[in-house]
Structure formats: C-alpha cells, structure tokens
N, C-alpha and C positions, 0 to 999 in steps of 0.2 A: 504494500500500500504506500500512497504517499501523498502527504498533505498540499493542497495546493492553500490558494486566499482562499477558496471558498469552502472547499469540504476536501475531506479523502476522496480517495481515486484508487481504483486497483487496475494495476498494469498485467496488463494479459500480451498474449500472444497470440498468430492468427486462428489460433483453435482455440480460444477464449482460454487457454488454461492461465494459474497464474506459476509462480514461482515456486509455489508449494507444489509438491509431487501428489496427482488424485485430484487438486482444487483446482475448480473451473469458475470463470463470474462473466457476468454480464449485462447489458441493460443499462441506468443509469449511473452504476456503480465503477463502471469502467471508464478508463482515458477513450473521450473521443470527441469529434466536433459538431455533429449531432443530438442532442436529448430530445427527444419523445415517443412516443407511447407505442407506434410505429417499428422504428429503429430496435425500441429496446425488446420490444415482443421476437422480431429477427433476431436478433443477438441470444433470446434465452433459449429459443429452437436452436441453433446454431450448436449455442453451448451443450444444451441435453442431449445433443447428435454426439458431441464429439465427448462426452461423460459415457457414453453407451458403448461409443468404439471403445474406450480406455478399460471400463469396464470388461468387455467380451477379451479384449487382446491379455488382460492379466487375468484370467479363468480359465486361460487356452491353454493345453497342455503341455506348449513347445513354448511357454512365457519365458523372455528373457528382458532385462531391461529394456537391449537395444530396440526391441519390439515396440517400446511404450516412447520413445527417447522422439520430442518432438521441437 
C-alpha cells in the first residue's frame, strides 16, 4: 500500500495481484486514473478471474512456484 494526499492506494500489477503472495485488489482501492462504478466493477471481474487461475495452478498436482510467478 501507499499513502498518497488523499487516501491509501494498493499497487497491483497487471493481474491485479498485489505484492503479497495469494493477494489480489481492485476497484477503487487501487492506483489508477479512472474511479467509478464502471471501471471498478471490471477490475473486480478481472481480479476474481485471475484469484481462480492462482487458485487452480496451486491445487494442480505439478505446483511449482514458477507456475504461480507472475
């Protein structure tokens, strides 16, 4: 996370994940130049798509890090 003037902000990457290993965010919570209702509704699809990939790839019986490494 990182405090800007106005509020927290969590930095993701293009898979919404953030810096923690399993944490995903998105929506108004994350850096971008956009906020509303719109945008952050995409962002939270986006995000639960790629929390489902992350999930299946480490339940998959050939899990390795480099599997999950994004």
């Amino acid at each position: 996370m990182e405090k800007t003037n106005y509020d927290l902000i969590i930095i993701v990457n293009n898979d919404y994940r953030t810096n923690i290993k399993g944490v995903f965010a998105a929506g108004d919570s994350i850096e971008k130049k956009y906020r509303q209702i719109t945008t952050a509704t995409a962002d939270g699809t986006i995000s639960a798509l790629n929390a489902i990939d992350y999930i299946n790839k480490i339940k998959a019986p050939n899990y390795t890090e480099e599997a999950i490494a994004g």
